[in-house]
C-alpha positions as CSV (number, residue, x, y, z in Angstrom):
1,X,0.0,0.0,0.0
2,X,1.1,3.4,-0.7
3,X,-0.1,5.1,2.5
4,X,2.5,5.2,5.6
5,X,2.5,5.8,9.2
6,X,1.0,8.9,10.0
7,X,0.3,10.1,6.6
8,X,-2.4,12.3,6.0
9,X,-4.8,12.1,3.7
10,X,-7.4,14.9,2.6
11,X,-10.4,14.9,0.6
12,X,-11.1,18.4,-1.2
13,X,-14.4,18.3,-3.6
14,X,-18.4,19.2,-3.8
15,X,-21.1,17.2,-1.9
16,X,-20.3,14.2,-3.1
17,X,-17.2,14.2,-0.8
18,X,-18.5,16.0,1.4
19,X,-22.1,14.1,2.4
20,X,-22.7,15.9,5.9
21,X,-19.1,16.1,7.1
22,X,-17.7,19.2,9.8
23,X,-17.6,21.9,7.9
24,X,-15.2,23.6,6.7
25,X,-13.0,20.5,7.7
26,X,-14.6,17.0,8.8
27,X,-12.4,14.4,10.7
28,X,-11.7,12.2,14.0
29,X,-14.5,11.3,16.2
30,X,-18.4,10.4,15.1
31,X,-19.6,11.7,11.6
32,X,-17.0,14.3,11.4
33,X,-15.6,12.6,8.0
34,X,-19.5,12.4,6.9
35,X,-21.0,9.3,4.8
36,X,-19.5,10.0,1.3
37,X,-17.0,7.4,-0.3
38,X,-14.1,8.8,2.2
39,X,-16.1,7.5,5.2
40,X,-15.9,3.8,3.0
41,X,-12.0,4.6,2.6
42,X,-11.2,5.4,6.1
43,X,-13.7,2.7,7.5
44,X,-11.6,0.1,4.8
45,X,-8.0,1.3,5.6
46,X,-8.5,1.2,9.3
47,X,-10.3,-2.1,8.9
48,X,-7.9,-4.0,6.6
49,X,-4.5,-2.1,8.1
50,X,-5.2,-1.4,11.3
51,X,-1.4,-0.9,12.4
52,X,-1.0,1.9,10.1
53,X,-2.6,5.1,11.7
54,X,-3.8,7.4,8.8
55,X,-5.5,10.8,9.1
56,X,-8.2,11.1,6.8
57,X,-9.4,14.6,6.4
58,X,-12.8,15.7,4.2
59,X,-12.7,19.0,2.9
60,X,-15.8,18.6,0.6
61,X,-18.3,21.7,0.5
62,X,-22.0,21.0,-1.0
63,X,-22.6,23.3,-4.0
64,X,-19.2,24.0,-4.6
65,X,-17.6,24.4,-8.8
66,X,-14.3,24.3,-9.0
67,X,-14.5,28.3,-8.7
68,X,-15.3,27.6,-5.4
69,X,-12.8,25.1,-4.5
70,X,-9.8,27.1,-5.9
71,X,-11.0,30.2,-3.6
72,X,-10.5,27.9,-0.4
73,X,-8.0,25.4,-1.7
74,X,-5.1,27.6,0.3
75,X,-7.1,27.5,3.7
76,X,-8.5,24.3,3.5
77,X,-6.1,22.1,1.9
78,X,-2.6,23.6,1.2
79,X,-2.3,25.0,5.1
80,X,-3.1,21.6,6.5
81,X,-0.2,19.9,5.4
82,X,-0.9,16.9,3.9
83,X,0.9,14.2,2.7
84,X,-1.6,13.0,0.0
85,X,-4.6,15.3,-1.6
86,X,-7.5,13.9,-3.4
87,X,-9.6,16.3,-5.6
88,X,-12.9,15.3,-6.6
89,X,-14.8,18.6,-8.2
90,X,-16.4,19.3,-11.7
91,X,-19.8,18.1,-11.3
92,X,-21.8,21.4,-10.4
93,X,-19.5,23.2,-12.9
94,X,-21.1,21.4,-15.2
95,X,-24.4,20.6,-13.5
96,X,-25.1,24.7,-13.5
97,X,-25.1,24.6,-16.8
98,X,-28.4,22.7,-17.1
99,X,-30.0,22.9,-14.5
100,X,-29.9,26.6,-14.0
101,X,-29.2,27.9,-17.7
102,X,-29.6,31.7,-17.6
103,X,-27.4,31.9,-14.8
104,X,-24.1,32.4,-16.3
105,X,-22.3,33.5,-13.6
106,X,-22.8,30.4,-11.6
107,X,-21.4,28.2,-15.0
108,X,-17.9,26.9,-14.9
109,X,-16.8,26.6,-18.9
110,X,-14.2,23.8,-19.6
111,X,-11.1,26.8,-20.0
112,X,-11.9,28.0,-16.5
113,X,-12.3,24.6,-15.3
114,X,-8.9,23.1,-16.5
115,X,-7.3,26.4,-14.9
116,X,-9.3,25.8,-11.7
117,X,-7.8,22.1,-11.4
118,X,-4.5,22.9,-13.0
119,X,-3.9,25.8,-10.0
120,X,-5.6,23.2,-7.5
121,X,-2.5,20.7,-8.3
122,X,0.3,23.3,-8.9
123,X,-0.4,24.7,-5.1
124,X,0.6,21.1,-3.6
125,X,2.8,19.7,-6.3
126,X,6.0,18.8,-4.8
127,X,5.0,19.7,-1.2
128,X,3.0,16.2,-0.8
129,X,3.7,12.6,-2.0
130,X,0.9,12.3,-4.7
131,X,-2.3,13.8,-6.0
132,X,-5.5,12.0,-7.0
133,X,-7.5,13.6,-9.5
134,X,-11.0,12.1,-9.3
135,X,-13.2,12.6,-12.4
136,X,-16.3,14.3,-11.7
137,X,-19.4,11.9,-13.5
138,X,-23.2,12.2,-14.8
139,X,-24.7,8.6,-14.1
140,X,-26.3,8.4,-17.2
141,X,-25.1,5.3,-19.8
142,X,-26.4,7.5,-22.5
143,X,-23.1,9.0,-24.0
144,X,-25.3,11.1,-26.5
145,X,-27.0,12.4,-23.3
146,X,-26.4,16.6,-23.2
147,X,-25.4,16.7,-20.0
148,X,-23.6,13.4,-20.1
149,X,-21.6,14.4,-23.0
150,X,-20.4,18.0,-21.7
151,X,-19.4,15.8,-18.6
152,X,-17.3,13.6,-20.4
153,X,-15.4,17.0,-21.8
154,X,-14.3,17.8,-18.0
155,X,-13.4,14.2,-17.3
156,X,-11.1,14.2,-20.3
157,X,-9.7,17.6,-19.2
158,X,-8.8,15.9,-15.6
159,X,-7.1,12.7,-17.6
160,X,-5.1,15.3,-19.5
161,X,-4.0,17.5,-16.5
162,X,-3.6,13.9,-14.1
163,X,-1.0,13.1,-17.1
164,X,0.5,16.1,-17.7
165,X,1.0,16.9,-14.0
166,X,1.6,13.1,-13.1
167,X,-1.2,12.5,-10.7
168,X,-3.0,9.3,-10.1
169,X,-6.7,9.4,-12.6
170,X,-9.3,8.1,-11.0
171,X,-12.1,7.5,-13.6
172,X,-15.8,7.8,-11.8
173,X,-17.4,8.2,-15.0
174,X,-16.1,5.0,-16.3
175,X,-16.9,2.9,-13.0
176,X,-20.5,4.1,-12.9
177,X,-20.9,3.4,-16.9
178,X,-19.8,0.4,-16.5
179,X,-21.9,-0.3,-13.2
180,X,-25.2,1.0,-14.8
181,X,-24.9,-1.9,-18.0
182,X,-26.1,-4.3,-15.2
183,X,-28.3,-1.9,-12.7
184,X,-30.3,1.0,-13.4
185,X,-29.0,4.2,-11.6
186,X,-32.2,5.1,-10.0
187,X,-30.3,2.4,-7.6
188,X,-27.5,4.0,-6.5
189,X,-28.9,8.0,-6.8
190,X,-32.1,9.4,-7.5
191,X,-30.6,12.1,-9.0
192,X,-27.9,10.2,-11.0
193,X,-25.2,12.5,-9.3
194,X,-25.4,12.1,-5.2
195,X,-24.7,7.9,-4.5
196,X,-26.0,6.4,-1.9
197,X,-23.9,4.1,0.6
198,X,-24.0,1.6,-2.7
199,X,-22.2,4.4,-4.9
200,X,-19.8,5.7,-1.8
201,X,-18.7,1.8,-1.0
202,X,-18.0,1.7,-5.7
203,X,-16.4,5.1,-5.6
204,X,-14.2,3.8,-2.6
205,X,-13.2,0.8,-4.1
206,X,-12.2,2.2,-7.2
207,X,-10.2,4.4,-5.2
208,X,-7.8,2.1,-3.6
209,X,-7.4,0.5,-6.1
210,X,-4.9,3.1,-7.3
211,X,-3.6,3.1,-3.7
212,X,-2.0,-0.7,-3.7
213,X,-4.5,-1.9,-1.3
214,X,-4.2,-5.4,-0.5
215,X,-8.3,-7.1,0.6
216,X,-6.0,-9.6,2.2
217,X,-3.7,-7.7,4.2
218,X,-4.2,-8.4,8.1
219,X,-2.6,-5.9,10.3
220,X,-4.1,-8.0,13.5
């Protein structure tokens, strides 16, 4: 595994990080971390390596574009000195753009957006040992889809940044693409964009597996 003792580990992104986590910064003690796929990652690395103490820190905000992520990134990522960042953020930049259409001032367009992430990764590359660049998603299996389409624009635009920058790509769109061939997914979220414990315990596992995690590691 890639994590060591004592790292820390935090989760910037929208609501789907962020799922009722202490706000501005959710960790420790109760549902502090919240009930998003980081609970399933902390709940899985304490469970299957219990002898390696992690922090696991969730700096997810509900509602947040990457506008608004870059406008807090210093405060509540780069100042609290972490040793791995995860950035998970796109979906209401794009979601704005539907679902409130005359508002243009509340729309993230693709050039802002790869500017947004590409600032995000420069203000911790080389201060931390890696980056994970989660793609933001639209669960609909429909690629012709209009808002599943313009999605899949931003996800490229993380793949080419995650390369350029040499992050680790963590591909939600693909995982719940793949996931919807064989369920429907009214199953996992009613709103094809917020999963439910299903979708956190999917979006968790895809995770580590970019982070060496061993199912039959036992740390007893």
């Amino acid at each position: 595994m890639i994590f060591e003792q004592g790292d820390r580990i935090v989760f910037a992104g929208d609501s789907v990080t962020d799922m009722g986590s202490a706000q501005p910064v959710g960790e420790g003690l109760f549902d502090n971390v919240g009930r998003s796929y980081v609970r399933i990652v902390e709940n899985m690395l304490s469970a299957v390596y219990p002898e390696v103490n992690l922090r696991i820190t969730n700096s997810g905000i509900s509602g947040n574009t990457s506008r608004d992520l870059l406008e807090r990134f210093d405060r509540d990522v780069v100042l609290l000195n972490p040793d791995w960042v995860s950035i998970c953020i796109g979906i209401n930049d794009v979601w704005r753009q539907f679902d409130t259409p005359a508002m243009f001032d509340a729309q993230v367009m693709p050039d802002e957006y790869e500017s947004n992430i590409e600032k995000m990764i420069l203000a911790v590359k080389g201060k931390v040992k890696g980056i994970f660049i989660l793609s933001p998603y639209y669960m609909e299996p429909n690629e012709n889809d209009a808002m599943r389409a313009r999605m899949d624009e931003y996800v490229e635009i993380c793949r080419r940044l995650a390369e350029k920058h040499d992050c680790v790509f963590v591909d939600f769109q693909k995982l719940y693409a793949d996931y919807c061939k064989v369920r429907h997914s009214t199953y996992i979220a009613w709103d094809r964009v917020h999963p439910n414990q299903v979708g956190a315990t999917l979006m968790a596992r895809e995770f580590l597996s970019h982070c060496g995690f061993d199912y039959d590691h036992s740390g007893f």
